[in-house]
N, CA, C and O of each residue as an XYZ file, in Angstrom:
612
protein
N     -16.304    -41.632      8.234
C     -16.085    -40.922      6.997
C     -16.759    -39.544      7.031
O     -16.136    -38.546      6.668
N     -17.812    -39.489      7.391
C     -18.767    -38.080      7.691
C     -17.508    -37.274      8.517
O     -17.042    -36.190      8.162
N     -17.077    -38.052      9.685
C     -16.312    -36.779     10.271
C     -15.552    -36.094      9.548
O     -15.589    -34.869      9.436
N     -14.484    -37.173      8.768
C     -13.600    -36.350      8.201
C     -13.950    -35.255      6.919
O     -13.301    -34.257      6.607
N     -15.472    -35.907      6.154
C     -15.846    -34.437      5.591
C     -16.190    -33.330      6.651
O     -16.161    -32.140      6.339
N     -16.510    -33.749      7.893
C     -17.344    -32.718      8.503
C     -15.949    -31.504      8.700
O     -15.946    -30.273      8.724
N     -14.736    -32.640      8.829
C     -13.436    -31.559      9.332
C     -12.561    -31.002      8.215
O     -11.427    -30.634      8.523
N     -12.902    -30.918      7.152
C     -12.710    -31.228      5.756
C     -12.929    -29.318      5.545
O     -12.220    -28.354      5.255
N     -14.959    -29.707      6.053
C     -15.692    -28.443      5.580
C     -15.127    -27.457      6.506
O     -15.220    -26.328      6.023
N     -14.394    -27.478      8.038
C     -14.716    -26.607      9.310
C     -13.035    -26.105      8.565
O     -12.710    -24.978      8.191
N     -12.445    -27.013      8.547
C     -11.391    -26.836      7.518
C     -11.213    -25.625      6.581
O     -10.623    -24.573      6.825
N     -11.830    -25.989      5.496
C     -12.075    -24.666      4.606
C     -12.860    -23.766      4.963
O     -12.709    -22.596      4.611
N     -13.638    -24.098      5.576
C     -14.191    -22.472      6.071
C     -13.606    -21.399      7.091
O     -13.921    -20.265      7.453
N     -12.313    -22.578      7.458
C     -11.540    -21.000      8.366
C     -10.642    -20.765      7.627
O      -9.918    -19.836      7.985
N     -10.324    -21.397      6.443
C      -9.338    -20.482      5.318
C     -10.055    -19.463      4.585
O      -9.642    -18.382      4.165
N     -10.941    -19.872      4.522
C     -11.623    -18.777      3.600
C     -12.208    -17.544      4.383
O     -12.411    -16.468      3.820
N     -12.468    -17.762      5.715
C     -12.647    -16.445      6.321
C     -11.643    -16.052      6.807
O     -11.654    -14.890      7.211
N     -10.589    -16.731      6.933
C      -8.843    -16.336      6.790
C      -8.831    -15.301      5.807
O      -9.038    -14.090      5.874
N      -8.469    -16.263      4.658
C      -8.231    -15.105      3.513
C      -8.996    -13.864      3.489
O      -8.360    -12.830      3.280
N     -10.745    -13.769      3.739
C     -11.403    -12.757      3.406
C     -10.474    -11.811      4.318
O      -9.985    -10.946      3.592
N     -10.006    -11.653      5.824
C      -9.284    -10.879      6.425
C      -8.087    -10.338      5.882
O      -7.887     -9.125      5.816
N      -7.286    -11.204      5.489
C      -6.019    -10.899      4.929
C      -6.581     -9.884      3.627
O      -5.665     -9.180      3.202
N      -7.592     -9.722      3.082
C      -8.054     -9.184      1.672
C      -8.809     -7.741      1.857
O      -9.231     -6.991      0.978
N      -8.849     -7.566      3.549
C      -9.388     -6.203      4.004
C      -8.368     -5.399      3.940
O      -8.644     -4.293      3.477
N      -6.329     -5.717      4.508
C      -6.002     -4.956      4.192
C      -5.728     -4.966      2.796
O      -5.396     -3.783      2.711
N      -5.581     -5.527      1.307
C      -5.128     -5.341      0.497
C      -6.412     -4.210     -0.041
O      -6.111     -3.267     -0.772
N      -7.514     -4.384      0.310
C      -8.517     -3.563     -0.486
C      -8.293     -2.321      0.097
O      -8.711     -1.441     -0.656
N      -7.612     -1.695      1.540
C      -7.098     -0.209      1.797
C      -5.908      0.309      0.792
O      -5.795      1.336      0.122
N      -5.198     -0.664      0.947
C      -3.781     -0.729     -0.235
C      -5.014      0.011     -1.966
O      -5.277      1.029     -2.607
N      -5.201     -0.917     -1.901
C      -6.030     -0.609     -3.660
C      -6.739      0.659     -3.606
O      -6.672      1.535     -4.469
N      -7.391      0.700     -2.584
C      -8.113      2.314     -2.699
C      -7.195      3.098     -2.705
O      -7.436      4.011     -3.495
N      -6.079      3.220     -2.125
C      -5.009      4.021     -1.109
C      -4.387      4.508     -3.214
O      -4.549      5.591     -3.775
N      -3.878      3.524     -3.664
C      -3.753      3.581     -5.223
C      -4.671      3.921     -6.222
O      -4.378      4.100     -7.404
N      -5.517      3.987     -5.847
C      -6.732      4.581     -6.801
C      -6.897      6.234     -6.509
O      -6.952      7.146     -7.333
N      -6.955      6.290     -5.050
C      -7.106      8.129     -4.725
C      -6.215      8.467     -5.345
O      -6.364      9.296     -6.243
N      -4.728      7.797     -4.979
C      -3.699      8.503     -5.859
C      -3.635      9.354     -7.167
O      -3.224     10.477     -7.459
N      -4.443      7.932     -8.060
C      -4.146      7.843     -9.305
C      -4.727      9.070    -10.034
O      -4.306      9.889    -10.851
N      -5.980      8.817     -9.322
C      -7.301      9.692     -9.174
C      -7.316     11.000     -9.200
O      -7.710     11.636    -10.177
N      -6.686     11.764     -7.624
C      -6.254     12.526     -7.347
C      -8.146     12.896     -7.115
O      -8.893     13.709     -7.661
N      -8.402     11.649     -5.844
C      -9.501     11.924     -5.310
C      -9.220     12.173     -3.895
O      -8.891     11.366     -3.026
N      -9.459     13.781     -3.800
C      -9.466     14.294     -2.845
C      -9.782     13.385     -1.138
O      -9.150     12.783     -0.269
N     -11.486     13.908     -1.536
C     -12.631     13.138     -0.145
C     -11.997     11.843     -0.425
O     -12.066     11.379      0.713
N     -11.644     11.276     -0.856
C     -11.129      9.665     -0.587
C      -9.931      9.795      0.298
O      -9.986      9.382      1.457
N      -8.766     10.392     -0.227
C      -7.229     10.488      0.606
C      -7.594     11.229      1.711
O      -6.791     11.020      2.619
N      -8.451     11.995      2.018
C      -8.763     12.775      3.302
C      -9.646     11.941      4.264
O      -9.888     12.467      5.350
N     -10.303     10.374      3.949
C     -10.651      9.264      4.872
C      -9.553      8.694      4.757
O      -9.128      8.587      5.908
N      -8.705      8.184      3.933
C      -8.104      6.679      3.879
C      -6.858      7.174      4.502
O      -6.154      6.355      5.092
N      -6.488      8.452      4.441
C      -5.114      9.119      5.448
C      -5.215      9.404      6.477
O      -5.882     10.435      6.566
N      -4.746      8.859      7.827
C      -4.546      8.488      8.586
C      -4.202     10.152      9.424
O      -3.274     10.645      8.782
N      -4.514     10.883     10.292
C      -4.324     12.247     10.654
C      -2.644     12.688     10.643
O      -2.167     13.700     10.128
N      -1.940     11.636     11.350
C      -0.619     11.636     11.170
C      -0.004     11.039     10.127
O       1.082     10.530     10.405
N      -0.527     10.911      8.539
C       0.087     10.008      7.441
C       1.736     10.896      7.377
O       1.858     12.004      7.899
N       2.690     10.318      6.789
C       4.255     10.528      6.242
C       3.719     10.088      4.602
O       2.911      9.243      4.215
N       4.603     11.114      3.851
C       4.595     10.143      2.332
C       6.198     10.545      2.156
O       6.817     11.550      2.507
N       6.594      9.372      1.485
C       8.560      9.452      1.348
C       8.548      8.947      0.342
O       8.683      7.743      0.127
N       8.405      9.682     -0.319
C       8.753      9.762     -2.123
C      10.265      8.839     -2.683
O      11.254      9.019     -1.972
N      10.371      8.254     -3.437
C      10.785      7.806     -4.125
C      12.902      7.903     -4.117
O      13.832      7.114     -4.282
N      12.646      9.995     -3.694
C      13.653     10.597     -3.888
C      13.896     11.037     -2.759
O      14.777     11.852     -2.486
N      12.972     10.425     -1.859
C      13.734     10.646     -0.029
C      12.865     12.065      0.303
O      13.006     12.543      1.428
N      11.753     12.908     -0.891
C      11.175     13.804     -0.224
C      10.108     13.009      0.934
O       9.734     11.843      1.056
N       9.773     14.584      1.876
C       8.859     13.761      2.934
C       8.137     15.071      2.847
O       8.472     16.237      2.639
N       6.756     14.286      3.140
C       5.668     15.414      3.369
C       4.683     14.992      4.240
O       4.578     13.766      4.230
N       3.745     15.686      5.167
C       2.614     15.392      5.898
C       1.347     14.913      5.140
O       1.493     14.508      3.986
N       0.162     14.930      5.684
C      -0.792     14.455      5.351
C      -1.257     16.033      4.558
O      -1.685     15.809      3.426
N      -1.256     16.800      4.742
C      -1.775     18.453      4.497
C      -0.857     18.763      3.644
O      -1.374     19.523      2.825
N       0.362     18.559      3.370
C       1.320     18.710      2.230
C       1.264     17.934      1.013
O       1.646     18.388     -0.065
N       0.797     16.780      1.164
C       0.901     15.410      0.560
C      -0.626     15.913     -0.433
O      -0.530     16.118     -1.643
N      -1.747     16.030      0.200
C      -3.127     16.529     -0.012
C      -2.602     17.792     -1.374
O      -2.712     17.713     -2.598
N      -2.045     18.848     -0.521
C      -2.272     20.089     -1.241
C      -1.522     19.379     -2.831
O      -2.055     19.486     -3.936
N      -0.127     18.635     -2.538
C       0.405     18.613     -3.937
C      -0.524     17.918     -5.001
O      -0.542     18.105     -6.217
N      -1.273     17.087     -4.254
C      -2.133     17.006     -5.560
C      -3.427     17.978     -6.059
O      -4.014     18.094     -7.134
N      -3.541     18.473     -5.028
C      -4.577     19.375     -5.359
C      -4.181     20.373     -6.454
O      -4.847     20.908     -7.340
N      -2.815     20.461     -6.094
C      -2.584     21.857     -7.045
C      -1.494     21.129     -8.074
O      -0.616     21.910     -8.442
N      -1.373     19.607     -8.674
C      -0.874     18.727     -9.378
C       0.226     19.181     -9.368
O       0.750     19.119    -10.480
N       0.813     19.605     -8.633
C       2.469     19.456     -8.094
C       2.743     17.703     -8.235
O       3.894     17.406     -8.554
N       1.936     16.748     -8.056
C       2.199     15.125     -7.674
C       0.984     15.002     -9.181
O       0.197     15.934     -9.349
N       0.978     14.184     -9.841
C       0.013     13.627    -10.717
C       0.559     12.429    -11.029
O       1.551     12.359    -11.755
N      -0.212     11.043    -10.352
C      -0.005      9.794    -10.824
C      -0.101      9.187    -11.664
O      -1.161      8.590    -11.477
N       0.456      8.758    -12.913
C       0.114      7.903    -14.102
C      -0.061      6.540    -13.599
O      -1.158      6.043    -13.855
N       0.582      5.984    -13.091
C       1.028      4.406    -12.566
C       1.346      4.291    -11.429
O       2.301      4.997    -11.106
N       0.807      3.499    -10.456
C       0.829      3.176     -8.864
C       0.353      1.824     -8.776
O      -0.840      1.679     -8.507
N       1.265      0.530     -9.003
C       0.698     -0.829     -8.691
C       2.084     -1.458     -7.736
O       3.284     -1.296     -7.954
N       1.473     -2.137     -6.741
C       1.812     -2.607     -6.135
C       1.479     -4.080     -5.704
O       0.510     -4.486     -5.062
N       2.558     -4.780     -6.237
C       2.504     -6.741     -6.079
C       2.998     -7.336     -5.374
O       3.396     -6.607     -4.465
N       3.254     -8.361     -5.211
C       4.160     -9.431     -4.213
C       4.045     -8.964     -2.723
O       5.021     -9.134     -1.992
N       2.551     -8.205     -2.081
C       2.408     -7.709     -0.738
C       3.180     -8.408     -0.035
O       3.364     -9.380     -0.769
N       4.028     -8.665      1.307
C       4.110     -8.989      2.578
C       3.225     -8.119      3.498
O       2.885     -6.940      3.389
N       2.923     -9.160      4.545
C       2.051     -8.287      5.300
C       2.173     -8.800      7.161
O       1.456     -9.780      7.365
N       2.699     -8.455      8.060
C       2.845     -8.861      8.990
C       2.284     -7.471     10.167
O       2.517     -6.268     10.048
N       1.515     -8.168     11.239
C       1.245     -7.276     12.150
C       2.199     -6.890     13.486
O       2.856     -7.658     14.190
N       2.011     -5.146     13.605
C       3.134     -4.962     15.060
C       2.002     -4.215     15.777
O       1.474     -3.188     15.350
N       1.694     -4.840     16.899
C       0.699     -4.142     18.076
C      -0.482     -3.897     17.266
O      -1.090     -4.922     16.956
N      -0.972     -2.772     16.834
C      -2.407     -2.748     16.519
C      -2.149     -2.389     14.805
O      -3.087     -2.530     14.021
N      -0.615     -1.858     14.272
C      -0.688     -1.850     12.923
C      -0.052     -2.756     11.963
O       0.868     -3.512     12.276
N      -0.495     -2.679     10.929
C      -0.293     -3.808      9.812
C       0.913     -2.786      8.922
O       0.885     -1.576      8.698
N       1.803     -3.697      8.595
C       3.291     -3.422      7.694
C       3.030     -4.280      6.764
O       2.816     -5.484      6.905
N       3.052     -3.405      5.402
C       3.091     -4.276      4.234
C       4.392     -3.682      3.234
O       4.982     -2.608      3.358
N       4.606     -4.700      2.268
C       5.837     -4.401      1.372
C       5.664     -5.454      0.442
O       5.417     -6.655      0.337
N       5.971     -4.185     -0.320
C       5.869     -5.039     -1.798
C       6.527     -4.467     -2.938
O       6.860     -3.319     -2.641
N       6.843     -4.742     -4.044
C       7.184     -4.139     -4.942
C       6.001     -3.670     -6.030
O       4.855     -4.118     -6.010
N       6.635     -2.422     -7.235
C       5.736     -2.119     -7.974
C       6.088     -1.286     -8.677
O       7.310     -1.360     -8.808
N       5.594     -0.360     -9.323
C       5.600      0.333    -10.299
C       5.291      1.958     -9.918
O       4.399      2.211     -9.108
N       6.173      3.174    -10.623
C       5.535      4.140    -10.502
C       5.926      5.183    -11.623
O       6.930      5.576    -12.218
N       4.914      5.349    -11.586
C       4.949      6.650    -13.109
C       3.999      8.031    -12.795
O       2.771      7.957    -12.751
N       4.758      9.323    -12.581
C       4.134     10.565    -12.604
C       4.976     11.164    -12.756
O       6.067     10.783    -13.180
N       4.550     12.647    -12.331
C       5.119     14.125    -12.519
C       4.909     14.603    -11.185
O       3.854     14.376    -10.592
N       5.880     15.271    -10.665
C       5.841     15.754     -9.800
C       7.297     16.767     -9.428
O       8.344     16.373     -9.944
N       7.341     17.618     -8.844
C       7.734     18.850     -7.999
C       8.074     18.718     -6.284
O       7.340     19.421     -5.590
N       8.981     17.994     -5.637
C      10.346     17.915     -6.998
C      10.297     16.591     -7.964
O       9.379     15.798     -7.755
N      10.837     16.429     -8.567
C      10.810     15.301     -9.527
C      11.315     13.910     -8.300
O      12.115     13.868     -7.366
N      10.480     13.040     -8.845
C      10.442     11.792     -8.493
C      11.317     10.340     -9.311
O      11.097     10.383    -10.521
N      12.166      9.195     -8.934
C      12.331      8.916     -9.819
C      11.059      8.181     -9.969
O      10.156      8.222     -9.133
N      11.006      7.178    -11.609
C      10.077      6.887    -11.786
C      10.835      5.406    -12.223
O      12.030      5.342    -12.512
N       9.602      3.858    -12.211
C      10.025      2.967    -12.405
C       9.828      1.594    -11.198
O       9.148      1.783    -10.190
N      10.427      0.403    -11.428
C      10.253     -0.098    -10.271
C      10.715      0.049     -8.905
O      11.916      0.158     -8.654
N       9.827      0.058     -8.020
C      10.234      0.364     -6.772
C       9.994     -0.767     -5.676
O       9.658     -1.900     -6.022
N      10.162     -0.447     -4.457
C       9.857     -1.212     -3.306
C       8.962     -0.232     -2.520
O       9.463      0.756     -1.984
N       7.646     -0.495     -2.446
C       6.702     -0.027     -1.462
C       6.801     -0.293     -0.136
O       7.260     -1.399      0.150
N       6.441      0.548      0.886
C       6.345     -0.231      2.402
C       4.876      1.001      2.614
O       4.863      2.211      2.386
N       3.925      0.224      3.052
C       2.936      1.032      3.714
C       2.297      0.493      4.846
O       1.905     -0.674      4.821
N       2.094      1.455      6.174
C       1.543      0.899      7.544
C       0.305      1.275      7.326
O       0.064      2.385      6.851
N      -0.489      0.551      7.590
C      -2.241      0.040      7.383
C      -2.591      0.801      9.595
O      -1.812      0.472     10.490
N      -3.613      1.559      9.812
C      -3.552      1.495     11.305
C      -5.161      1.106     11.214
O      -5.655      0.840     10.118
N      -5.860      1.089     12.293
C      -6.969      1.427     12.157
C      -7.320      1.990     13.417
O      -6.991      1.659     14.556
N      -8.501      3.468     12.734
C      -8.255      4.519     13.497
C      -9.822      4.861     13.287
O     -10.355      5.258     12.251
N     -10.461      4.583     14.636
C     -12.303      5.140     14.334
C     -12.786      3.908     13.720
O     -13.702      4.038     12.908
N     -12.368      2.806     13.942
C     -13.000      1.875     13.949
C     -13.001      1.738     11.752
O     -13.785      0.980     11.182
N     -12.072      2.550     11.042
C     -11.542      2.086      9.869
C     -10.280      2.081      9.728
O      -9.551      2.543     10.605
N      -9.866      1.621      8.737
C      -8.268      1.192      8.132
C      -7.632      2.432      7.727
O      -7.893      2.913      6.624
N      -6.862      2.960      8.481
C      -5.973      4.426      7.514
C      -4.658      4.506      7.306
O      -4.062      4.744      8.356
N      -3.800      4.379      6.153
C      -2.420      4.205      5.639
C      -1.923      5.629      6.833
O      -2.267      6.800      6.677
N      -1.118      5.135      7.897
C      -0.194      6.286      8.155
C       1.265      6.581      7.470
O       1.909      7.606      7.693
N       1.647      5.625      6.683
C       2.379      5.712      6.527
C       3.024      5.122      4.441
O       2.897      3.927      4.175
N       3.410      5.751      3.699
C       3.582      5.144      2.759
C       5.370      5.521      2.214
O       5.742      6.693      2.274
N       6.164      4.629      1.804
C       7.540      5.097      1.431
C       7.788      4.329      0.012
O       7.596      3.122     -0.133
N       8.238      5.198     -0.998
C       9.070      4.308     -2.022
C      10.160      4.300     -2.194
O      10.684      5.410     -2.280
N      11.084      3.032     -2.335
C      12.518      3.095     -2.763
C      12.379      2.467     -3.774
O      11.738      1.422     -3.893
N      13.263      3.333     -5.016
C      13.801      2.430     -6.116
C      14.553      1.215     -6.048
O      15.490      1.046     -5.267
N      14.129      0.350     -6.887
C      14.795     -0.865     -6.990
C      15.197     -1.367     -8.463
O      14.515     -1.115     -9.456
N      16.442     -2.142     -8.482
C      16.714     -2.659     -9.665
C      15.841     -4.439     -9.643
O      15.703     -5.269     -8.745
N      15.498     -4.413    -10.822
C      15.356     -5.705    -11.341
C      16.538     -6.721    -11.090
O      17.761     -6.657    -11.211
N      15.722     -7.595    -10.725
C      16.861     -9.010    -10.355
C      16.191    -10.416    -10.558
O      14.966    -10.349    -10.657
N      16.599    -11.365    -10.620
C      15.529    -12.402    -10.643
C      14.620    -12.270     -9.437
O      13.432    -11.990     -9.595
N      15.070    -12.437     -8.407
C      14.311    -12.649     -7.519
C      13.250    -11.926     -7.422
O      12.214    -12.428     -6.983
N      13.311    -10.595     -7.818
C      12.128     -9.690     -7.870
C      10.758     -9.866     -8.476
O       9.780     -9.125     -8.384
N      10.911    -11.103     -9.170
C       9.185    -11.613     -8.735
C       8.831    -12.069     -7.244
O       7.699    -11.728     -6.900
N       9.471    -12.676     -6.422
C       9.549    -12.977     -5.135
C       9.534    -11.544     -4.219
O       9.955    -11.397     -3.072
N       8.984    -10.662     -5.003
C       9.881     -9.358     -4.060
C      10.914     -9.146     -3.436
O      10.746     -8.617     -2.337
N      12.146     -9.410     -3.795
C      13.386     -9.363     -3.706
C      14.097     -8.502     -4.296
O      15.309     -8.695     -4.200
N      13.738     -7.536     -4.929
C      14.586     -6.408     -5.990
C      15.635     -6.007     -4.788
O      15.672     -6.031     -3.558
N      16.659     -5.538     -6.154
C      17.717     -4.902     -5.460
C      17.523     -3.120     -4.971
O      16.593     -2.399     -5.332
N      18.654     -2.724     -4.092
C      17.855     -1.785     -3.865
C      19.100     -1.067     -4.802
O      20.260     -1.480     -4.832
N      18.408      0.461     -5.786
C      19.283      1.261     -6.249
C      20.333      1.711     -5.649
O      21.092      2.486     -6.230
């Protein structure tokens, strides 16, 4: 009987240091949405990746130095940036996540705004986690889209 608590405990303790891993990338994801929101500079200039892409909503694309300046000079200003229902699967050394979510700002050129489908690549670069990559597509509501399943516009 001892064993099987003993395999019980060895048990849960590699889920739970499971999960704590799986919860390193969601906490880059959350910061990655907070600089946004923020429009904290020194934060997006660690957590962006030297080669980041951002692909707006409306198919604009900008660099990491383009992406930076529009908020600097609130060309981009985030009201709403949440992102739920993560998937998260690894290719070679980077992490692909997707999820659906929400987005609300102003921006130049105009963005649409509303639910979307997120995809962001997690790398790690210097021994931390840096988004190279972030894209939104609009999506329509569907049932499934609690499952992350939205349709795509």
């Amino acid at each position: 009987m001892n064993f099987l608590k003993s395999a019980f405990l060895v048990c849960a303790l590699f889920l739970c240091l499971s999960a704590g891993q799986a919860h390193a990338k969601a906490d880059t994801v959350a910061l990655y949405t907070e600089a946004v929101m923020t429009g904290d500079i020194p934060a997006l200039e660690t957590l962006l990746a030297p080669n980041y892409w951002h692909i707006a909503g409306s198919g604009h694309i900008e660099d990491k130095e383009h992406f930076i300046q529009s908020i600097k000079n609130k060309e981009l200003v985030v009201d709403r940036l949440t992102i739920t229902n993560v998937r998260t699967t690894m290719i070679g050394g980077a992490t692909l996540m997707t999820g659906n979510g929400y987005f609300k700002g102003i921006s130049q050129p105009a963005q649409p705004e509303g639910l979307m489908r997120f995809t962001l690549v997690v790398v790690k670069n210097q021994n931390r986690e840096q988004v190279v990559l972030f894209q939104a597509t609009p999506v329509v509501s569907t049932p499934d889209c609690r499952d992350g399943n939205c349709k795509i516009q």
